[in-house]
Every structure is written in structure tokens, then in C-alpha cells.
Backbone bond lengths (Angstrom), bond angles and torsions (degrees), N, CA, C in turn:
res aa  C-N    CA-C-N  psi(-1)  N-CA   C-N-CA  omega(-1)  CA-C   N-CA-C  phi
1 X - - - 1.449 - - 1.529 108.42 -
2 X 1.116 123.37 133.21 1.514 137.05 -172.49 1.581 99.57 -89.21
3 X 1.723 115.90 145.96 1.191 116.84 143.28 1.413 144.94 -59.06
4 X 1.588 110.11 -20.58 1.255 135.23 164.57 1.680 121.52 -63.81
5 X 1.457 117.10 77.68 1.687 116.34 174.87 1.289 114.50 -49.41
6 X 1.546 106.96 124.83 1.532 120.51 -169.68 1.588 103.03 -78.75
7 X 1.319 109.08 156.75 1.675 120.07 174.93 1.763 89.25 -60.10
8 X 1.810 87.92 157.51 1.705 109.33 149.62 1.166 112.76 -75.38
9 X 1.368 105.08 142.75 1.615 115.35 160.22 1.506 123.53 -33.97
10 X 1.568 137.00 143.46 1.009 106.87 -179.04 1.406 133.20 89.77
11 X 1.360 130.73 0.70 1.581 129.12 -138.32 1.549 85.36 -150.70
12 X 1.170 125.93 142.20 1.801 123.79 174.03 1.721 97.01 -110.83
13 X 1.458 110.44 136.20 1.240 121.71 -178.84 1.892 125.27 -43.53
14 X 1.593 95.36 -27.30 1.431 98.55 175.63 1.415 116.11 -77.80
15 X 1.362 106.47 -7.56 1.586 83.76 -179.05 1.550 113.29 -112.07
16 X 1.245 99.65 33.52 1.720 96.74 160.01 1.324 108.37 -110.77
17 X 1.599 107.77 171.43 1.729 108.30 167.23 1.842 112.98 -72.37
18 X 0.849 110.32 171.69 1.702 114.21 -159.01 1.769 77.22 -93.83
19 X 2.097 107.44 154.29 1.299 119.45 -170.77 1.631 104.39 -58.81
20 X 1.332 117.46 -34.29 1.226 109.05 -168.30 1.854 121.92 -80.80
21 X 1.180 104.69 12.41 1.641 108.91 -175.70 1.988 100.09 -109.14
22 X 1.618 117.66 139.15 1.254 116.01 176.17 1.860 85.07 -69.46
23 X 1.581 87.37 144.07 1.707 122.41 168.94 1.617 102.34 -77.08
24 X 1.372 120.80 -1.82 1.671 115.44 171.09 1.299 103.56 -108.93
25 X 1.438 135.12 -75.28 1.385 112.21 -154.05 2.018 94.59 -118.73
26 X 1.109 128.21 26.85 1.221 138.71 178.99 1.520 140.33 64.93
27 X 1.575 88.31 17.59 1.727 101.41 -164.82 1.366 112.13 -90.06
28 X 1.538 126.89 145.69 1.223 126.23 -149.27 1.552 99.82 -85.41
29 X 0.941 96.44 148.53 1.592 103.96 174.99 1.440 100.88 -167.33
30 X 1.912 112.81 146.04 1.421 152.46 152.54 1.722 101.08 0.56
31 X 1.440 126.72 132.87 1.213 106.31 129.49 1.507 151.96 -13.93
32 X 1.177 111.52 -57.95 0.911 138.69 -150.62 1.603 109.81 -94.18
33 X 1.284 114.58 -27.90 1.219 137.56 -149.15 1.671 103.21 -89.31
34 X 1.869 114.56 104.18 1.249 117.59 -157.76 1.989 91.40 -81.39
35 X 1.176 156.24 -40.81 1.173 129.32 168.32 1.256 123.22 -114.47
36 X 1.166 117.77 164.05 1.501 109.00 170.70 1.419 136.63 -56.96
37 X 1.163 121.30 118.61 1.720 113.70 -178.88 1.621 115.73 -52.34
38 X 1.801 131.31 -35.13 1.101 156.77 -161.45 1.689 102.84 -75.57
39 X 1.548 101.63 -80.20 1.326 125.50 177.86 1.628 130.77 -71.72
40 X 1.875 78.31 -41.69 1.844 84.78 -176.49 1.942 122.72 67.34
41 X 1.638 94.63 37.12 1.223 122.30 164.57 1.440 105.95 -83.89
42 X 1.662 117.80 146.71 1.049 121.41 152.92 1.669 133.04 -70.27
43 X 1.210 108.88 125.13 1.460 97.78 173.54 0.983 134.61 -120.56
44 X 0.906 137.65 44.40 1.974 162.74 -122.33 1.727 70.73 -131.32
45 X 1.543 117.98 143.87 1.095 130.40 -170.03 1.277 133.54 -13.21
46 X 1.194 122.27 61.08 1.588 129.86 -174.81 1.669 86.83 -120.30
47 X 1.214 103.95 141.96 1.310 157.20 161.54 1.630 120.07 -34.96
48 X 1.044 138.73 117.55 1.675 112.42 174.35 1.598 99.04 -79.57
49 X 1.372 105.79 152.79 0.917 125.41 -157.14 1.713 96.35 -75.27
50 X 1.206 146.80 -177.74 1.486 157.86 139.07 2.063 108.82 -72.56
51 X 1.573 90.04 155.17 2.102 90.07 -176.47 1.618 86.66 -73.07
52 X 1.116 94.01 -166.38 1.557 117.26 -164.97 1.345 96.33 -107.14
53 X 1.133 119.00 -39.96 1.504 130.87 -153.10 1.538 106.57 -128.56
54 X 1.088 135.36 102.94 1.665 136.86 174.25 1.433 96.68 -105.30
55 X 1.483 99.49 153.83 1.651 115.95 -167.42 1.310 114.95 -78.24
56 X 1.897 119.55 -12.82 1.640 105.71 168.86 1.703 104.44 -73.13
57 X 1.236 118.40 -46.14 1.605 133.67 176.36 1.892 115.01 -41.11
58 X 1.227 99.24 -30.04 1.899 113.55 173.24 1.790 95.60 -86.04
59 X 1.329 102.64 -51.71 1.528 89.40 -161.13 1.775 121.85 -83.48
60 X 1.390 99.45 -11.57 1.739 104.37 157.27 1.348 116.54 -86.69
61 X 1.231 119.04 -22.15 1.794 112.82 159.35 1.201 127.66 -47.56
62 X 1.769 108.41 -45.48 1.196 126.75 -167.39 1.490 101.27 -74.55
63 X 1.166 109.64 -41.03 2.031 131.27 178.76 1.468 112.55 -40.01
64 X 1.209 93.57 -67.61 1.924 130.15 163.91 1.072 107.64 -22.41
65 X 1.593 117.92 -90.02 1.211 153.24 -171.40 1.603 103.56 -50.95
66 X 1.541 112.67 -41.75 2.019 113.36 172.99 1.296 92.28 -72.96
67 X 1.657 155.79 -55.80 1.090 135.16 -142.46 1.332 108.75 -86.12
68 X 1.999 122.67 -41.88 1.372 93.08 159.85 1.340 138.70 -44.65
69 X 1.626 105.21 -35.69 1.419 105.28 -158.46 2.124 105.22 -72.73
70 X 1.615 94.77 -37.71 1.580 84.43 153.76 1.600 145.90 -72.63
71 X 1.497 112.52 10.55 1.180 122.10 150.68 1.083 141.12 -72.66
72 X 1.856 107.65 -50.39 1.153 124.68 160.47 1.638 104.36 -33.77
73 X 1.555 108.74 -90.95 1.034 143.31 -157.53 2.158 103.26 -15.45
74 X 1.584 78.17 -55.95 2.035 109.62 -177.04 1.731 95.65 -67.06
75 X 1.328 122.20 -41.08 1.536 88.35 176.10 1.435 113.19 -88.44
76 X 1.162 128.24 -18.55 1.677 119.02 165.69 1.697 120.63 -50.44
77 X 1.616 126.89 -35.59 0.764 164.03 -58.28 1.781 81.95 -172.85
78 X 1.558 119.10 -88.26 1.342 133.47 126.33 1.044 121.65 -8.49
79 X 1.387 127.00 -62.52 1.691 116.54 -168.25 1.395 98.83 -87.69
80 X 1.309 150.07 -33.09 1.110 122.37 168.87 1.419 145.76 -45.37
């Protein structure tokens, strides 16, 4: 058994933080290194965390956010 916690199934490597950053407040730290110097989290087999923000999740916001605004737009548009 490795010290290194394996990805979830399912999950693409870019969207976690890289092994060497704490999964709480992002500060770099050692392999090796069971808590954080920063936070003072444990890190004895925990996981890197996933981003917050993935780029389909930005770009259907942005999607979203154009189709209301072309609704609006079409019933003003209309009511005149």
C-alpha cells in the first residue's frame, strides 16, 4: 500500500490540486509532510481535494447568463 492516495474513479488529473499543496488552505508542502505547517491539518492519507471551478461549469454559466439576457432583451424588443 502506497502513501500516495489514489484519484477517484472518474475524475481527470487536472482537476485536482497537485500532491504537494495542503487540500485546506493551499500551501505547499513536502510529500512527506504529515500536517500542514500553515493550517496544521492532518495529512496522513487525505486525498487532494478537486478545483472549485471546472471549465464546463464557467462556460454554461456564461451560456446561462447569454440566454437569459437574450430573453429579456426579445421581450423588451416585443413590447415596444
Amino acid at each position: 500500500m502506497s502513501a500516495v492516495p489514489e484519484q477517484p474513479d472518474g475524475f481527470e488529473s487536472e482537476r485536482f490540486l497537485a500532491p504537494g499543496e495542503c487540500p485546506l488552505c493551499g500551501t505547499p508542502v513536502a510529500d512527506v509532510t504529515e500536517r500542514c505547517p500553515e493550517c496544521g491539518m492532518d495529512l496522513a492519507g487525505v486525498p487532494p481535494r478537486p478545483v472549485a471551478y471546472s471549465r464546463t461549469a464557467i462556460v454554461l454559466t456564461i451560456v446561462g447568463f447569454a440566454i437569459v439576457y437574450l430573453v429579456i432583451l426579445l421581450a423588451v424588443v416585443v413590447d415596444s
